[in-house]
Structure formats: structure tokens, C-alpha cells
C-alpha positions as CSV (number, residue, x, y, z in Angstrom):
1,X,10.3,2.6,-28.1
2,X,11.5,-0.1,-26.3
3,X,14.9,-0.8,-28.0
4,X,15.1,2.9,-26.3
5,X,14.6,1.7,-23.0
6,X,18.2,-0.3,-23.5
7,X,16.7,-3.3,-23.1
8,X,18.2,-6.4,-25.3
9,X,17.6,-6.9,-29.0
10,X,16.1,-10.1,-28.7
11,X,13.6,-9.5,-26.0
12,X,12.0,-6.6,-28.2
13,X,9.8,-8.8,-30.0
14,X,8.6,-10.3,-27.0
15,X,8.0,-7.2,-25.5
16,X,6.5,-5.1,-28.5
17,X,4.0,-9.0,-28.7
18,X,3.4,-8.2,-24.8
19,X,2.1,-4.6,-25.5
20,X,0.2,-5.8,-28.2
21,X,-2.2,-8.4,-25.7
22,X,-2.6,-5.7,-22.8
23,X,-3.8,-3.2,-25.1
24,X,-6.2,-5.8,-26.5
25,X,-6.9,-6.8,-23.2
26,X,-7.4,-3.3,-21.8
27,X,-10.0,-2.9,-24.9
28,X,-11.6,-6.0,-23.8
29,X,-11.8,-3.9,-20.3
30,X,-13.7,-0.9,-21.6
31,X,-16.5,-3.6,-23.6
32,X,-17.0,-5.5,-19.9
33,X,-17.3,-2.5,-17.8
34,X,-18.8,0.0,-20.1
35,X,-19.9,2.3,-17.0
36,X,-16.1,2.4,-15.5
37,X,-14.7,6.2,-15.0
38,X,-11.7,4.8,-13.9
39,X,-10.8,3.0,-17.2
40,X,-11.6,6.4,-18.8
41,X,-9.5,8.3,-16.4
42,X,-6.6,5.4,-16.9
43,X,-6.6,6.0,-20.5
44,X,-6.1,9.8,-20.4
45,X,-3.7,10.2,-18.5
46,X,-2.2,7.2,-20.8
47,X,-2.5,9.1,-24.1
48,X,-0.8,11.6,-22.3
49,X,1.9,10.1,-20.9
50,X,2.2,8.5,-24.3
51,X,2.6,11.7,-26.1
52,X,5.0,13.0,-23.8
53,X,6.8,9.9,-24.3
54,X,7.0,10.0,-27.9
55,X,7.9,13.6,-28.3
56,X,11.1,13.3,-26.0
57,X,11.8,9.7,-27.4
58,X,11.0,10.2,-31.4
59,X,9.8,13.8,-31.7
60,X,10.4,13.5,-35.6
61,X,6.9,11.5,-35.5
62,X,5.0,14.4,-34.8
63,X,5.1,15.5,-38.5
64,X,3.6,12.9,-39.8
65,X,0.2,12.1,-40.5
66,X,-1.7,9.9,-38.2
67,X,1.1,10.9,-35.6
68,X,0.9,9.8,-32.3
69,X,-0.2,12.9,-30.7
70,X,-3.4,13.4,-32.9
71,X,-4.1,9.7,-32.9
72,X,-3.5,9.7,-28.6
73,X,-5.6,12.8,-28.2
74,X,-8.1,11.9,-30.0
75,X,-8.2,8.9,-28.0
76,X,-8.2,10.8,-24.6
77,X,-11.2,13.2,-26.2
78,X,-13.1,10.0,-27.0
79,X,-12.3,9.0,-23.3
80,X,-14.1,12.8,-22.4
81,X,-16.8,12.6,-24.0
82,X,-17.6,9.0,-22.1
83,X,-17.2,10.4,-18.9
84,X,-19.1,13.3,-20.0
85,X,-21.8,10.8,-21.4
86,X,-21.7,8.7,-17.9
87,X,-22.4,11.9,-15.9
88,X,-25.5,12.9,-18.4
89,X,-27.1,9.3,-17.8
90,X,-26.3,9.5,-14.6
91,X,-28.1,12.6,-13.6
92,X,-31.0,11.7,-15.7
């Protein structure tokens, strides 16, 4: 994705490195603040935006297995059910 974006060769790896620590961080995010809506709301409309990336950047990806829109939506479903889980405590 990001030698897409035109950005230079030799900044990629820095950058694909970069992604790597804020996803970790933003998974470190969801252990901390287990109760947070707005962490589950972030990461669908992520997983979305991801998928819509991916299918106008590298649509050839969708044919494979583990592709990224099954993998992303699965993440966004997992993402539903917490906030469907949060409102169940909640009202309990």
C-alpha cells in the first residue's frame, strides 16, 4: 500500500515498521479500556475504510484466502458484538 501512495522507496520500510507499532499500540488500547465504544466505533469504520482501500488499490487480493475483506470484516463484526455485549452489561 504505501509504495502506492508515491511516497519514496526507502521510507517504505519505515513506514510499513510505523504501521506495525500503532496497530500494536491500538491493540494495547482495546486491553486498557475494555469498556471504550469509541475504540469499537474507530475500528469499524477502520476495517472499512480498509476494505475500500484495498479493493480500489489491489482488488486482485480479494480472491484469495484470508483476503483482506473477510479478515477486516470479521474484525468490524468482532467490534459488533462488543458493543453489543457493552450495551447487554450495561442494561443489566
Amino acid at each position: 500500500f504505501w509504495e502506492f501512495t508515491g511516497i519514496q522507496f526507502l521510507s517504505i520500510p519505515s513506514l510499513i515498521q510505523l504501521s506495525g507499532v500503532g496497530e500494536i499500540i491500538f491493540g494495547i488500547l482495546f486491553l486498557i479500556f475494555r469498556q471504550s465504544k469509541v475504540l469499537h466505533y474507530l475500528n469499524i469504520m477502520a476495517m472499512l475504510f480498509f476494505i475500500v482501500v484495498v479493493a480500489v488499490v489491489y482488488p486482485h487480493y480479494f480472491v484469495q484466502g484470508f483476503n483482506p475483506f473477510i479478515m477486516n470484516t470479521a474484525m468490524a463484526a468482532l467490534s459488533i458484538v462488543a458493543l453489543q455485549l457493552l450495551d447487554t452489561a450495561k442494561h443489566s
